[in-house]
N, C-alpha and C positions, 0 to 999 in steps of 0.2 A: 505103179500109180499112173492114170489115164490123165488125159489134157483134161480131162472134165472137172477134176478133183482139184486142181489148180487155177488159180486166177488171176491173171494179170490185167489192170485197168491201165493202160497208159493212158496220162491225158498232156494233151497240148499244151496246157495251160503251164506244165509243168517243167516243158522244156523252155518254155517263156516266151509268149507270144506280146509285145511290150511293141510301145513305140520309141521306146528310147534302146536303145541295142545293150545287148547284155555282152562284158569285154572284160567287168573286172574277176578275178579268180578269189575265191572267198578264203580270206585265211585268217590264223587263231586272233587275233586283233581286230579282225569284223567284228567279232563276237561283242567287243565293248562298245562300239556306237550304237548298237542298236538302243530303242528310248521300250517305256512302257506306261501305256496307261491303264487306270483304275483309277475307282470311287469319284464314277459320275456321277452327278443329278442338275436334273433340270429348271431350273426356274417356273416359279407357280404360272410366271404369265407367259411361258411357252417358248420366250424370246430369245432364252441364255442359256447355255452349257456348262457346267462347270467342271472341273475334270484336274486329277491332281496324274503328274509326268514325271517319271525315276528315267533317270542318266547315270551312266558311269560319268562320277567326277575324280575327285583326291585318290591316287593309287591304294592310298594307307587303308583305305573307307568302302564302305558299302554304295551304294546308287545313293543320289541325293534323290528329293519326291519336293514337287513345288506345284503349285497352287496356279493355275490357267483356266480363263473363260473363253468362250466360242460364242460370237453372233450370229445366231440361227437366221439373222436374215440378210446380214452383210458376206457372213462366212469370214470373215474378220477374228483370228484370235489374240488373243494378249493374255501373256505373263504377269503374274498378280504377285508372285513371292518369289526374294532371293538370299532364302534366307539358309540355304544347302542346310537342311533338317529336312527329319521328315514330318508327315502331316497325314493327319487320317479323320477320318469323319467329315468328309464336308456336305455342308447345309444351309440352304437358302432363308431366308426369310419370309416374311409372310408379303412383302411389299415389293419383293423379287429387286430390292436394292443393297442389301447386305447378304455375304454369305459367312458364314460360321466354320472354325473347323480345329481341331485338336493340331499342339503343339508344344513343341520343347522351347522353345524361343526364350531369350534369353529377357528378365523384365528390367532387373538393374546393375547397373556397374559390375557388380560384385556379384552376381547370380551366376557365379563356373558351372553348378550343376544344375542348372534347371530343369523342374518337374514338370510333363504337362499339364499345359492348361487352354482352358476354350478363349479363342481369340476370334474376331470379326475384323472383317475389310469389304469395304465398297466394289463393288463392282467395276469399276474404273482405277483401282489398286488401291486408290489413297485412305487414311485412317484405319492404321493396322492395329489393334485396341487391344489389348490382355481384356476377358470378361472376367475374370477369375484369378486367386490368389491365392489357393489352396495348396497350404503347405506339402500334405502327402501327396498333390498331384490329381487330376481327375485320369480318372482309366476310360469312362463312357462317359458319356454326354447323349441328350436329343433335347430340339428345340421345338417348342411348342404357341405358338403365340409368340407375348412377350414374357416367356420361363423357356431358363434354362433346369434341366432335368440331369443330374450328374451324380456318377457312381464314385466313390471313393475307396478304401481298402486300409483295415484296420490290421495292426496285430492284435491276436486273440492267444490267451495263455488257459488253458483248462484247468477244473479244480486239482485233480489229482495231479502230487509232486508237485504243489503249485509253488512251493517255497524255494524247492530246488531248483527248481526247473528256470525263474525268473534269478538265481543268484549266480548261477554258470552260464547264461543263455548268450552270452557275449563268449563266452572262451571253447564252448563245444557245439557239437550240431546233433537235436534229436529227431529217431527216426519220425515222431509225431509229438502231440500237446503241444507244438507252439504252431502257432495256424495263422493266417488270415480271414477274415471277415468284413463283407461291406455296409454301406452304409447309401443310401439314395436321399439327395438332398435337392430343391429347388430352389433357384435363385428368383427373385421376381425382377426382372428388367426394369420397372417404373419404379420402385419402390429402393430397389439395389437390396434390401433385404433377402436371407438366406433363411432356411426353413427347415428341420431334418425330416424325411417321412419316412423312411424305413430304418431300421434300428438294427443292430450288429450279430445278430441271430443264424445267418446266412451270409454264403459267399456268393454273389452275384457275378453270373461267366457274360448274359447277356439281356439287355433289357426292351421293351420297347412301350411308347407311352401311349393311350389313345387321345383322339383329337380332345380340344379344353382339357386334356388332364385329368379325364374321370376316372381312367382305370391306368397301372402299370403294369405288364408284363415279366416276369423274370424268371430266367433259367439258372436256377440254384442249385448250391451244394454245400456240403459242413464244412467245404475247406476249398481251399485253392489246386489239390492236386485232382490232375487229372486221373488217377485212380479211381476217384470218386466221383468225378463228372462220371464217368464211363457209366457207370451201374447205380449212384444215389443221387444223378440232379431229379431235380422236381421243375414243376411249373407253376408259381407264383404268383399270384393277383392280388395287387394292393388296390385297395377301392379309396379313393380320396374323399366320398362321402361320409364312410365311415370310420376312416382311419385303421379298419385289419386288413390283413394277410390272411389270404384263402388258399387250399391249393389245390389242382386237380387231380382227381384221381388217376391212378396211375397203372393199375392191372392190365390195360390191354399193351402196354408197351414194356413190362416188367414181367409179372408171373407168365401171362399168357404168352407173351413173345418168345421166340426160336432160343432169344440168348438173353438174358438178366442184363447184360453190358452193353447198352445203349447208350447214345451221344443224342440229348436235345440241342438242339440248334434253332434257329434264325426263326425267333418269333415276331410276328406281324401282324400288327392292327387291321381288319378292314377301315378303308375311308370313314365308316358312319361308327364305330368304334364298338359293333355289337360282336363282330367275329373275330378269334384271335386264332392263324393259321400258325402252327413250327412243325418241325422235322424230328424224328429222330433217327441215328444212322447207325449203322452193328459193322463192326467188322467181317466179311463175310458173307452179311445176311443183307438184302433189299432194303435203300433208305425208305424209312414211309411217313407218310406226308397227314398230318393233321390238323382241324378244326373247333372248337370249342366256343360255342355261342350262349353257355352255359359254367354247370360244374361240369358237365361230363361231354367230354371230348368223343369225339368220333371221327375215323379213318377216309382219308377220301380214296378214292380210287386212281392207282396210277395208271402211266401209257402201257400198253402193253409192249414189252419186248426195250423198255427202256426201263433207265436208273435215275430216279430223282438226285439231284446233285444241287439241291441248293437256289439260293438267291429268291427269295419269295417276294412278288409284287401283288397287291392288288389292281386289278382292270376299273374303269367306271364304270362298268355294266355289272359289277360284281362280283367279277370273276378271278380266280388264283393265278397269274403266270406264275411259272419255274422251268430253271434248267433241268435238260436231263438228257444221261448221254445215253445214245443209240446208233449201232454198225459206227462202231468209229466218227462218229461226229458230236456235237451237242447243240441241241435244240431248244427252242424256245416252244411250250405247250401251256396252254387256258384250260383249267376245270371250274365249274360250277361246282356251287353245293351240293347240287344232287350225284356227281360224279360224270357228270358227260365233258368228255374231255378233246380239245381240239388243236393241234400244231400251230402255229404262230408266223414258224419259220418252216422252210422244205427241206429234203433231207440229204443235201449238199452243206451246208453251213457249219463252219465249228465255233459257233456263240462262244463268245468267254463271259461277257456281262451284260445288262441290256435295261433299260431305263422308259416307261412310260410315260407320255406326256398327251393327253389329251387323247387320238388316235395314230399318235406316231410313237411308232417305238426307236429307241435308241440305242446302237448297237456297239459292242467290242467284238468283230471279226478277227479271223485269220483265216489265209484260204492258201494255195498250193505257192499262190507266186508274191504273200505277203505275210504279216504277223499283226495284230491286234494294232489293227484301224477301225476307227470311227465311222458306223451308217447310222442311216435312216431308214424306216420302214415306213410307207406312209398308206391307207386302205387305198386298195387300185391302183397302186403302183411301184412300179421297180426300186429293188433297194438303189439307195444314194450311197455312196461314196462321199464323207465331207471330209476328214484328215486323214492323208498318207502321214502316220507317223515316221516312217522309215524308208523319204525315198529313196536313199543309199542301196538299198535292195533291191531295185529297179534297174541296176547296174551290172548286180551278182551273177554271174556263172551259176544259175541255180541247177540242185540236182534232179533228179528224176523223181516225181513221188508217186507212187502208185497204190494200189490194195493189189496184196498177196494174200493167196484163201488156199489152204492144203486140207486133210483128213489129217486131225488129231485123234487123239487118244479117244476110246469108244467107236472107232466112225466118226464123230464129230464134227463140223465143219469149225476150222478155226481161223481168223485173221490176223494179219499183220500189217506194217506201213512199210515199204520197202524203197528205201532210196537207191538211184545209181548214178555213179556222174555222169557230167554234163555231156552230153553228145555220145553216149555209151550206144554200141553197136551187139545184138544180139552174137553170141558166137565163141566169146572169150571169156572162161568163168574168171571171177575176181578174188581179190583176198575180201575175205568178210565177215564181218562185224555182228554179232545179236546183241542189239540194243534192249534190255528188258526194265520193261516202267517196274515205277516203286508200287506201293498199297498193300495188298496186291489190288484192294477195292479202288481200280483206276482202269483208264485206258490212254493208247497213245493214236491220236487222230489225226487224219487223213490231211494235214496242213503242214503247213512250212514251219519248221522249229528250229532256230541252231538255238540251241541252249549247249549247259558243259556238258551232258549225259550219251554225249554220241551222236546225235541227229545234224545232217548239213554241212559240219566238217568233215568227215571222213571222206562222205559222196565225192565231194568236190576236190577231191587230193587221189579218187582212184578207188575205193572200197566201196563194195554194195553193203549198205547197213539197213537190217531189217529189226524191226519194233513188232512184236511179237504180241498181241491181246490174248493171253494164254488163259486159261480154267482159273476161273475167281474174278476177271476183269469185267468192268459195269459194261453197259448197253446192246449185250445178247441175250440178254434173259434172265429169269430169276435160278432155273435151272443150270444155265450154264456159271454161271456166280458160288452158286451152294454146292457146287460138284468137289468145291476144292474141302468142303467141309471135310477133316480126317483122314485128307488125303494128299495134304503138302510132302515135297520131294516125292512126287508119286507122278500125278497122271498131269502137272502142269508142265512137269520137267520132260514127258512123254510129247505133252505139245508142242512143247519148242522142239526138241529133238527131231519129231518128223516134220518140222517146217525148215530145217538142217537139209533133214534126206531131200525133202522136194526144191530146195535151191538148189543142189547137187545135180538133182535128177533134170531139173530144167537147164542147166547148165549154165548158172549164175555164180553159183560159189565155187570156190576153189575148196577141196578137202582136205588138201596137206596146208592150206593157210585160214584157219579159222578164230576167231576172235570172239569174247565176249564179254560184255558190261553190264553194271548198273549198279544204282544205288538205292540203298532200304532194305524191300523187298526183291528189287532188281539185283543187287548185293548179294542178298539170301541164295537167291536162284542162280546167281552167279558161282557163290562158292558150292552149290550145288552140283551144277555143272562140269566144273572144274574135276570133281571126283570121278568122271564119267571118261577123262583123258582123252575127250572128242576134240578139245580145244590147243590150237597150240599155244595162245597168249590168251589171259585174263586181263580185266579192269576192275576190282569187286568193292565198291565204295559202301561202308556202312553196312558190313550185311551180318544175318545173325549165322552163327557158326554153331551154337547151342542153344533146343529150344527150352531147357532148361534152366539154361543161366537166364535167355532172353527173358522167359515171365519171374527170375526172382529179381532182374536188377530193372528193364524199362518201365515206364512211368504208364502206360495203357496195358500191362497185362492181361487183361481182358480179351485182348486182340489173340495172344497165346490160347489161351483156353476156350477161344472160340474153335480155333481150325483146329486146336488136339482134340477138341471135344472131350473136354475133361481138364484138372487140375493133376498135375505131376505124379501125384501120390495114386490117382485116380486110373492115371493110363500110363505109365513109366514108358512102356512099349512103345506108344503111340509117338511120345517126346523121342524117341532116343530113334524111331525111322523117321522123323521131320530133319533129325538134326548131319547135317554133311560132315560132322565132326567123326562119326564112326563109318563113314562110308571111303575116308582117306588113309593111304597105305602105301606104304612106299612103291614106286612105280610110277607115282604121277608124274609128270612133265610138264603138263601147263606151267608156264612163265607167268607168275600172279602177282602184279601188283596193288596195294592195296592199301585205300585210301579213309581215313575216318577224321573224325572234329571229338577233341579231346574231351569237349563237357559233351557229347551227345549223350543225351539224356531217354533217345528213345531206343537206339541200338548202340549200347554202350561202348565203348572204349575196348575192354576187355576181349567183344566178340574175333575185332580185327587182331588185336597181341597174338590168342591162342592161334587164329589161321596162321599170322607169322612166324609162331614158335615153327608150330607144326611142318610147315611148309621148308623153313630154312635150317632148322636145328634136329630135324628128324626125317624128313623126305629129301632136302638136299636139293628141291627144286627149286630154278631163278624165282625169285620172288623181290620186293623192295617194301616196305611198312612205311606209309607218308601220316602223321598224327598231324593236324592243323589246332595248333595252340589255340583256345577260348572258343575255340566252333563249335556251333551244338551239330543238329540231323542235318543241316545244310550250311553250306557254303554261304556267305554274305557278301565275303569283304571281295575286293579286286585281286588282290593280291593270291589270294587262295585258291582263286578259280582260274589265275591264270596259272598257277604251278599245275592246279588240275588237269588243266588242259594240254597243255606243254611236255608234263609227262605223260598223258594218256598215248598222244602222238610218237612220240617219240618211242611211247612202248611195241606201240602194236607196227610200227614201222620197223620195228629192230627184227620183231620174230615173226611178221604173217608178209614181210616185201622186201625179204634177204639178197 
């Protein structure tokens, strides 16, 4: 392999160019102070931020999330809630003096379990008000004027076995016919009167209302599970002139599309309430992005060489923003109706969320020497900086962050994020780590991350960890995305593998000390790897071990039968070379430990047991099986993710820094 084939970006920024001198050394208990925000919005009159902040608090507990406003012109912020709940949806008023926003909060004496419900507070904190009393709890809420607009969630029992089915329904669990179904009701603020407008027909995932309430948006399905979102939501339109429910057609994102198994998402009123912009997303296959000014939708055009990802705003000139990841970053891009489409932001930025306010945009950054801070974009001028959320960071021994680019599988060019620690000198290969993201429809960007998946601790204790954007991952293309179609444990495990050889060959990794991670998908790929006896220590959190079990027991099988391309019975073959389960055989070594959450619902329980049978009762190799009681696909609480973390260290310290 030639220098050419290889790429190393070092940048400055990353050894930490700061006014304040970097002296502390980052260790597993960094990891808890760091804060996060989400679900900003701005105030109509321009003036106010609002923005809800998760902390690690109670060791027992997940992040608390509380409720803070920012003076756009003082730069003055204040904490609004202390009420360690969480809180989601928040929204301003029309008078930009109240903001609105879902909670558990407790209303009287005796309310131990409280359901959520939509509450208001002033701007100045005071008058913190329950709007709502709904017994089953509101799931969604939007504020429109003076109406509240709120989804609720019924049990539904079907006709068939309908006598059985309600006389055991307390002592057994069926696989189906007992369901949920919603309900959309609006409250009137003047009147305090409550009003039902949508009837219990459909399960409602997501809604959105146009301005006066002329129209509602809904992303439906005949039940609550995600099976059915996957491949039967629809798009719903309640007209409040008439009182029905219409729905759009649906062929060019069902029959006609690559895959039947599509995810609608994040529908959006234009400002004047004629256009209604959502998404749908495949496993797999290109999010694509749609329009409907009508019954009949049509496609708009995306960036090219990028992956729509969500968050849809309208501009006041008319226009769609949305994220969308591209080479390791994500960006902020404007299309018109007609499909001409324009960047927002440049192609250094990793946007997380981003907020319109007249012609400033409002940003949730992360860049090489911080994590998801607050700017400003204003026309003509340089982004702003307005909250360091984490100046704690400012202090860190940060590691090295770079883009690594080798020849993958094909020819291919492929990338990865490669950290190294602090003050590391060409010359001396390291013990080291492959950090591989979940999805696989994701990627891992060119910014500072310690999360618990590998990134930022290891660097800083001595290991070069490389984050690998392998065959299937978003913002290289449509082709480089659909390559994995039919071809899992094949040519993505080929991409990692020579981005292996070329640390090797550049003389970064050590080869008798090699390591590997990840959870999900990362997980999958991991116990994949593991069979290939390249590695001396494993991390394999959540990964599937059979892709046969995977589509009879997780809740999106869909996701299976996209990349087998085919149904079990359909491609037997196809399952049985995805699956690492027939590629393991005595002779392994890899040291594998291996971490799941006992309810995970989406790569079940079972995946991780069989790797441990296999592993410790038949191959004989070091292994450990960590099960986290009540955890679903991810980690929540404190407690969990510090064992995560604790043992990861400890593992890969035992066998790759002897």
């Amino acid at each position: 392999m030639t220098a050419k084939t290889i790429c190393i970006i070092f940048s400055l920024l990353a050894v930490g160019i700061h006014a304040q001198e970097r002296t502390h050394d980052i260790t597993i208990e960094d990891y808890f102070t760091q804060s996060y925000v989400s679900n900003m919005t701005v105030s109509p009159d321009g003036n106010y931020l609002a923005y809800t902040e998760s902390r690690w608090g109670d060791k027992d507990k997940g992040r608390n999330r509380e409720l803070w406003i920012l003076d756009l012109n003082t730069k003055e912020r204040t904490r609004l809630t202390f009420k360690e709940k969480s809180l989601w949806h928040i929204q301003w008023d029309d008078n930009s003096e109240h903001i609105y926003f879902g909670a558990k909060f407790e209303i009287a004496d005796d309310d131990d379990d409280p359901e959520s419900q939509v509450w208001r507070i002033r701007k100045n904190g005071s008058d913190v008000t329950p709007l709502s009393r709904v017994n089953e709890g509101i799931k969604d809420f939007k504020i429109e004027g003076r109406t509240i607009y709120y989804v609720i969630d019924k049990e539904h029992i079907i006709d068939d076995w309908n006598t059985l089915r309600k006389e055991f329904s307390k002592d057994v669990e069926y696989g189906h016919g007992i369901h949920k179904v919603s309900e959309i009701w609006k409250l009137d603020m003047n009147t305090w009167r409550s009003e039902k407008l949508v009837d219990e027909s459909r399960y409602i995932r997501y809604f959105d209302v146009a301005p006066e309430g002329r129209k509602i948006a809904m992303i439906t399905g005949p039940d609550q599970h995600l099976i059915t979102h996957e491949g039967k939501s629809e798009v719903d339109i309640y007209d409040a002139d008439s009182g029905e429910v219409s729905r759009l057609a649906d062929q060019i994102w069902r029959e006609e599309a690559e895959s039947p198994y599509g995810w609608l998402e994040n529908p959006t009123w234009s400002e004047n309430g004629d256009t209604l912009a959502f998404t749908i997303s495949f496993d797999g296959y290109p999010t694509r992005l749609f329009v409907a000014s009508g019954d009949l939708p049509r496609e708009l055009k995306r960036p090219a060489g990028a992956e729509v990802n969500g968050h849809l705003r309208w501009l006041e000139d008319g226009r769609l923003a949305f994220l969308a990841d591209q080479n390791a970053h994500q960006r902020i891009f404007a299309s018109d109706l007609a499909g001409k489409i324009q960047p927002l932001t440049g192609n250094d930025e990793v946007v997380l969320d981003f907020e319109v306010s007249g012609s400033n945009i409002y940003t949730i950054e992360s860049g090489l020497t911080f994590n998801g801070d607050l700017f400003v974009r204003s026309a003509g001028k340089e982004s702003e900086r307005l909250i360091n959320f984490n100046p704690q960071i400012d202090t860190w021994k940060l590691p090295q962050i770079s883009s690594f680019k080798w020849t993958g599988a094909n020819g291919d060019e492929v990338e990865g994020i490669l950290e190294l620690p602090p003050g590391y000198q060409p010359g001396k290969p390291l013990p080291t780590i492959i950090a591989i993201h979940g999805g696989p429809t994701s990627a891992d960007y060119l910014n500072f991350r310690y999360w618990i998946y590998g990134r930022t601790a290891f660097a800083a204790k001595g290991y070069a960890v490389m984050s690998p954007n392998y065959r299937g991952s978003t913002g290289y293309g449509d082709t480089f995305m659909t390559d994995l179609i039919g071809r899992e444990n094949d040519i993505e495990v080929e991409d990692i593998l020579k981005g292996v050889d070329a640390l090797i060959e550049k003389g970064i990794a050590d080869p008798k000390r090699l390591g590997v991670t990840g959870w999900s998908n990362g997980g999958y790929l991991t116990n994949c790897l593991i069979a290939t006896n390249r590695f001396q220590a494993a991390s394999s959190g959540a990964g599937v071990f059979d892709q046969t079990i995977q589509w009879a027991e997780e809740d999106t099988p869909g996701h299976v039968v996209n990349y087998m391309d085919g149904l079990p019975w359909e491609k037997p073959e196809a399952y049985r070379k995805a699956s690492p389960l027939y590629a393991f055989k005595k002779g392994i070594k890899t040291a594998t430990l291996i971490h799941v959450g006992k309810e995970d619902a989406r790569v079940p329980v079972s995946h991780s047991r069989g790797l441990h049978r296999a592993l410790h009762h038949y191959i004989e190799a070091p292994c450990e099986l960590i099960v986290y009681p009540k955890a679903g696909h991810g980690l929540s609480e404190y407690r969990h993710r510090l064992a995560k973390l604790k043992w990861d260290h400890a593992w890969f310290d035992k066998y790759l820094k002897p």
